[in-house]
C-alpha positions in Angstrom: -4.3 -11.3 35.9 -7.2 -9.3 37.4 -5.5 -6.0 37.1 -4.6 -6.9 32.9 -8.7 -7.4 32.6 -9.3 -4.2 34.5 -7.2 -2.8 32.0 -8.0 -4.3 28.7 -11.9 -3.3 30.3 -11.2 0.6 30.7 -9.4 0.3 27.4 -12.1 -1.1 25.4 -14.4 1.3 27.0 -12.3 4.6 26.0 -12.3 3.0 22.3 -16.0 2.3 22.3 -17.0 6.4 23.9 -14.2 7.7 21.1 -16.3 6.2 18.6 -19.5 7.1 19.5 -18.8 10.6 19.6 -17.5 10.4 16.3 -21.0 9.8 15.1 -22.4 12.5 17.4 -19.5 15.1 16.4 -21.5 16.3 14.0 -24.9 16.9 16.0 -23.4 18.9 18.3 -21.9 21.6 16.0 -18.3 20.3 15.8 -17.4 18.3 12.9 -16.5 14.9 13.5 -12.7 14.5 12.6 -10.9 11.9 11.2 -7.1 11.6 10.8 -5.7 10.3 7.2 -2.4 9.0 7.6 -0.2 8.3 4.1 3.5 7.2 4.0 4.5 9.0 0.4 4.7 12.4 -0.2 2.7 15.3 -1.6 3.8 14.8 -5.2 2.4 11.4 -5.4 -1.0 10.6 -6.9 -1.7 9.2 -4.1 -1.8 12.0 -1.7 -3.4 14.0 -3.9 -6.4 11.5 -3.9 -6.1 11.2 0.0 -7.1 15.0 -0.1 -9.6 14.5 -3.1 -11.4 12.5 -0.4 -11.0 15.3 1.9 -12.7 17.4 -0.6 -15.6 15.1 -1.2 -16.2 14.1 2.6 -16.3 17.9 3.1 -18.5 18.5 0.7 -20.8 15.5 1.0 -21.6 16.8 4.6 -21.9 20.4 4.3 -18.7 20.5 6.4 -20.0 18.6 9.3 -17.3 15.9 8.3 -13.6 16.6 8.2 -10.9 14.7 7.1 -7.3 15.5 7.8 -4.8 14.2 5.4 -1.2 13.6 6.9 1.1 12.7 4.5 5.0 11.9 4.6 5.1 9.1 7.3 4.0 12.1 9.7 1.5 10.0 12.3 4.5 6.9 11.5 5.3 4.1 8.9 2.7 1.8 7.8 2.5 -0.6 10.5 2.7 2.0 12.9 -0.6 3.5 11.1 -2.4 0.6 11.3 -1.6 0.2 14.7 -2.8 3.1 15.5 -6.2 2.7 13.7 -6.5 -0.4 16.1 -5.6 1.6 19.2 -8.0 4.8 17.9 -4.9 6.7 17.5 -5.8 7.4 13.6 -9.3 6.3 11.9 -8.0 6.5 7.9 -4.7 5.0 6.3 -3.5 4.1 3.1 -0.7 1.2 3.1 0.5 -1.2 0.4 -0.9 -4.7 0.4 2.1 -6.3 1.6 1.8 -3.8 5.2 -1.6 -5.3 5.4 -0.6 -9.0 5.1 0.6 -8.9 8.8 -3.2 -8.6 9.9 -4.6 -10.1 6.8 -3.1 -12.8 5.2 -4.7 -12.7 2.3 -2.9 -9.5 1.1 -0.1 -11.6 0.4 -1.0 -12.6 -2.9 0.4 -9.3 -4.1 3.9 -10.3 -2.7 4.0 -13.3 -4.9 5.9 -12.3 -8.1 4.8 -12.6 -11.0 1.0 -14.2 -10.0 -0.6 -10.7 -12.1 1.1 -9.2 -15.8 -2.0 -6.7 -16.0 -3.8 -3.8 -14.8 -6.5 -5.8 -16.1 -6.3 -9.0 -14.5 -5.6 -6.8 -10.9 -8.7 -5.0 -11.7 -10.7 -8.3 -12.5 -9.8 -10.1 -9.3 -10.8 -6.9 -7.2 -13.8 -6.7 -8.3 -14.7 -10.4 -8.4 -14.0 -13.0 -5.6 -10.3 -12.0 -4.5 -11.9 -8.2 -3.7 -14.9 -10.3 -1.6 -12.1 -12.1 0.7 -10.0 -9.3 1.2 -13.2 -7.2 2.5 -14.2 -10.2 4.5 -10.7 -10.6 6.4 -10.4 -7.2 6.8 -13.4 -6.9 8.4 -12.4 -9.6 11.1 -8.9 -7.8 11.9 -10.8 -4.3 12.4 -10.8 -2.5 9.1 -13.5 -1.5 6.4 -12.5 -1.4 2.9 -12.8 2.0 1.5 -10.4 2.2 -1.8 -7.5 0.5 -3.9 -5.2 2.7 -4.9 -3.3 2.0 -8.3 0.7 2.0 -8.1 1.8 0.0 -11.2 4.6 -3.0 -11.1 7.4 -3.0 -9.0 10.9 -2.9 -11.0 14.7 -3.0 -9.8 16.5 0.2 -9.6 20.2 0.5 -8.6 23.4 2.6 -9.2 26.0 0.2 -10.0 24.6 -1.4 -13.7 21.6 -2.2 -15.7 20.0 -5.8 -14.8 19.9 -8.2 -17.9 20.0 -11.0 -16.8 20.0 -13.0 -13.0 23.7 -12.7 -13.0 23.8 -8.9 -13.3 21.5 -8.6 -9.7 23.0 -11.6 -7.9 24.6 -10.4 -4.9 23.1 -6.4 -4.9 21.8 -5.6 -1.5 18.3 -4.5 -2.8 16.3 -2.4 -0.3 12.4 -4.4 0.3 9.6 -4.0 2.1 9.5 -6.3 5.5 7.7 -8.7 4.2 8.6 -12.7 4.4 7.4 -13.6 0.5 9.4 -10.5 -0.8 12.2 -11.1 0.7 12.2 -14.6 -0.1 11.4 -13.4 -3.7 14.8 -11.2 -4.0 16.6 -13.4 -3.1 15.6 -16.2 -5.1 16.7 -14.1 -7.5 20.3 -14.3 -6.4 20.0 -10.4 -4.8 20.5 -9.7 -0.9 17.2 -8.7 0.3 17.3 -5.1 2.9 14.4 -5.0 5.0 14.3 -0.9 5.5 11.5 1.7 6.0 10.7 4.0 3.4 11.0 7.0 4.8 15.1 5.6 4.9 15.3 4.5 1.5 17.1 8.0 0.2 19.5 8.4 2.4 20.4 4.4 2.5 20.8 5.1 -1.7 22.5 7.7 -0.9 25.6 6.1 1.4 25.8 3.2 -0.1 24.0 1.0 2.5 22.0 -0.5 -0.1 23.2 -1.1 -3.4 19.2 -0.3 -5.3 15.5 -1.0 -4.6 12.3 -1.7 -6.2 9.7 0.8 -6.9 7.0 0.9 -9.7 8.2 4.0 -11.9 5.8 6.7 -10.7 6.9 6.3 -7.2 10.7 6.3 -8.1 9.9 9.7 -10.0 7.9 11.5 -7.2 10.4 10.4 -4.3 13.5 11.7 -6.8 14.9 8.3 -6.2 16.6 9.4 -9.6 19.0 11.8 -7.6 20.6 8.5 -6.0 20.4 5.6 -8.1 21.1 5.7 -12.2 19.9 1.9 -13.2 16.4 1.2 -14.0 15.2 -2.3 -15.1 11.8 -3.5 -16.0 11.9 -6.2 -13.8 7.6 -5.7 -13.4 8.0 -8.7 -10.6 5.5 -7.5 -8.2 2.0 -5.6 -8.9 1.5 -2.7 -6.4 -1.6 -2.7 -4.9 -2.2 -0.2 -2.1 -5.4 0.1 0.2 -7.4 2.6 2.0 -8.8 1.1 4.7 -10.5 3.0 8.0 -11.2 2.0 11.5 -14.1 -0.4 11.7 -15.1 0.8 15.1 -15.1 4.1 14.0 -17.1 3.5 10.8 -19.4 1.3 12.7 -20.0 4.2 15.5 -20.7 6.7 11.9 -24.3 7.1 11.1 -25.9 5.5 8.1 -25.9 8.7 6.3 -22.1 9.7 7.4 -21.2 6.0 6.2 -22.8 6.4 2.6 -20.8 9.4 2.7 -17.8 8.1 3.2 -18.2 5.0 0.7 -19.3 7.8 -2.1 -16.5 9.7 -1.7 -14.0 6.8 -1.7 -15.6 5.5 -4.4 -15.4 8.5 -6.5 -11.7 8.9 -5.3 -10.5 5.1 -6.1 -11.6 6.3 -9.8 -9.5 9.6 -9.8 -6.3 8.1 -8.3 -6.2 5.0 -11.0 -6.9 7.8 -13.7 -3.9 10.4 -12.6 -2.0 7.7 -11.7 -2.2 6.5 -15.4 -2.3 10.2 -16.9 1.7 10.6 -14.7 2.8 6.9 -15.7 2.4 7.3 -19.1 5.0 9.6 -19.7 7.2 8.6 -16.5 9.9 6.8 -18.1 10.5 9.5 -20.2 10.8 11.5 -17.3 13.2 9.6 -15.6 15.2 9.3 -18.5 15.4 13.2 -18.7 16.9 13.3 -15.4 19.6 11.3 -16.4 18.5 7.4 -15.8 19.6 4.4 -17.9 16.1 2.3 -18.9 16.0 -1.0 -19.7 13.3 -4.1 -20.6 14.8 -7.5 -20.4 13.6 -10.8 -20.7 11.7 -11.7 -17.7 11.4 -15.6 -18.3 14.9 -16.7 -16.5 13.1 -14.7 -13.2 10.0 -16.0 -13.3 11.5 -19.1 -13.6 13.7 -18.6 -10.5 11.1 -17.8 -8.4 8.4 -20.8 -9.4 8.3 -22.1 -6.0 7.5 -19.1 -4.4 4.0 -19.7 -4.9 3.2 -23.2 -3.7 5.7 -22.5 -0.4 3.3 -19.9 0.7 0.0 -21.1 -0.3 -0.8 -22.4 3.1 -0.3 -18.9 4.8 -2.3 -17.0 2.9 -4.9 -19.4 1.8 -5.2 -21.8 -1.4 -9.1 -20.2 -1.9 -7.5 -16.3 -2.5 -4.8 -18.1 -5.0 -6.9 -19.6 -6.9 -9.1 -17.3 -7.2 -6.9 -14.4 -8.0 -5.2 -17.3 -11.1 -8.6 -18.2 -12.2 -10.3 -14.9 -12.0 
């Protein structure tokens, strides 16, 4: 037991030295350099945000700030990333909401299906009491809130047949994120839920070791899911969220003026991804249907129906407060 405390001692130690010379980086000539780690690829609005804030953290600070954007999984998968912010591995990521929920419960809101119809009511609850709780929680668990990224609504995608109706999906081995509620949501739905990492999803389409998956159209576009799958149905069960988050050691160890730096630029970058994210989904479908994909709506009332209870079985994980606030907001 002694030896684990001399441990967990020198460790915090190292943590609490790498962050302070973060903040003096810059003083001493060098810039102080932080390591942006993204799962998609360089096609996705998303990374070319992630190196929009490059651009604007560079520019802010006359080039005493420097961040590096890896994108493609290339410092690991989501959890991995956040792992490594809390072990001062990496000090920026960007992860879906549903990554998050394993340190912050609270994220799991946008796992519930059907719980948001709008970009307007996601917007709304951001900015209002939902956005206060989720920078509150993610304080305790280490992170600072830096952006939301815009992804659109999740839909079903698969190669075998369009889905019209519950009976069409029941039994399709649907790839998901690992995460509890969505899994519990596919398959409420009568589908096989796949827990499998991203980075996999292609090659699992691919040979057949899942049947389809669920991506909001811009992302099934950019990651030429179109190449592997031909079914795409407007399912819209989950909103997308995704989050830029940063070490909160490492921000706290920043200087006042290298923090307002950082919160200007992601500021001014959550505004341009939600803007060329809408500027490349407005014309997606049609894209997709130019590279050969069947598109369909369907009406969504027999699976919302189907997964009612999803909501009140998980209220008392993630909190009744963030619930009600994100259905009342």
């Amino acid at each position: 037991m002694k030896k684990f405390f001399v441990r967990l001692t020198v460790v915090s130690l190292i943590l609490l030295l790498a962050a302070s010379a973060f903040a003096q980086g810059g003083k001493e000539g060098k810039p102080v350099v932080l390591k942006f780690s993204d799962q998609v690829n360089e096609e996705n609005p998303h990374v070319k945000a992630d190196f929009h804030f490059a651009e604007l953290v560079n520019e802010k600070s006359g080039g005493s700030m420097e961040v590096q954007v890896f994108p493609n999984s290339q410092l690991g998968n989501a959890r991995e990333s956040l792992e490594g912010m809390q072990s001062g591995t990496i000090e920026i990521t960007k992860v879906a909401a549903a990554a998050l929920s394993s340190f912050c419960p609270e994220f799991s809101i946008f796992s519930l299906p059907y719980v948001f119809v709008s970009k307007d009511e996601v917007k709304k609850a951001l900015e209002g009491k939902v956005g206060d709780i989720f920078a509150e929680s993610l304080n305790k668990a280490g992170f600072e809130i830096l952006a939301y990224y815009d992804s659109g609504f999740r839909s079903i995608f698969n190669g075998d047949r369009p889905i019209n109706s519950l009976a069409d999906i029941k039994g399709m081995k649907i790839r998901v994120m690992n995460d509890p509620i969505m899994i519990d949501s596919i398959n409420a739905l009568g589908a096989l839920a796949t827990p499998l990492a991203y980075s996999e999803l292609y090659t699992a389409l691919k040979q057949g070791v899942v049947d389809g998956a669920e991506q909001p159209p811009v992302s099934l576009y950019t990651q030429k899911f179109y190449e592997v799958s031909k079914y795409f149905s407007l399912t819209n069960h989950f909103y997308d969220l995704n989050v830029v988050v940063m070490s909160k050691r490492v921000y706290d160890g920043l200087s006042a003026d290298q923090q307002k730096i950082i919160k200007e630029a992601a500021a001014e970058t959550q505004t341009f991804e939600w803007n060329a994210w809408k500027q490349l989904e407005d014309g997606v479908l049609d894209d997709l249907r130019a590279e050969g994909m069947v598109i369909n709506e369907l009406d969504l009332a027999p699976f919302q129906k189907a997964v009612m209870n999803i909501i009140n079985d998980n209220a008392d994980m993630m909190g009744q407060e963030v619930i009600d606030a994100a259905l009342n907001n």
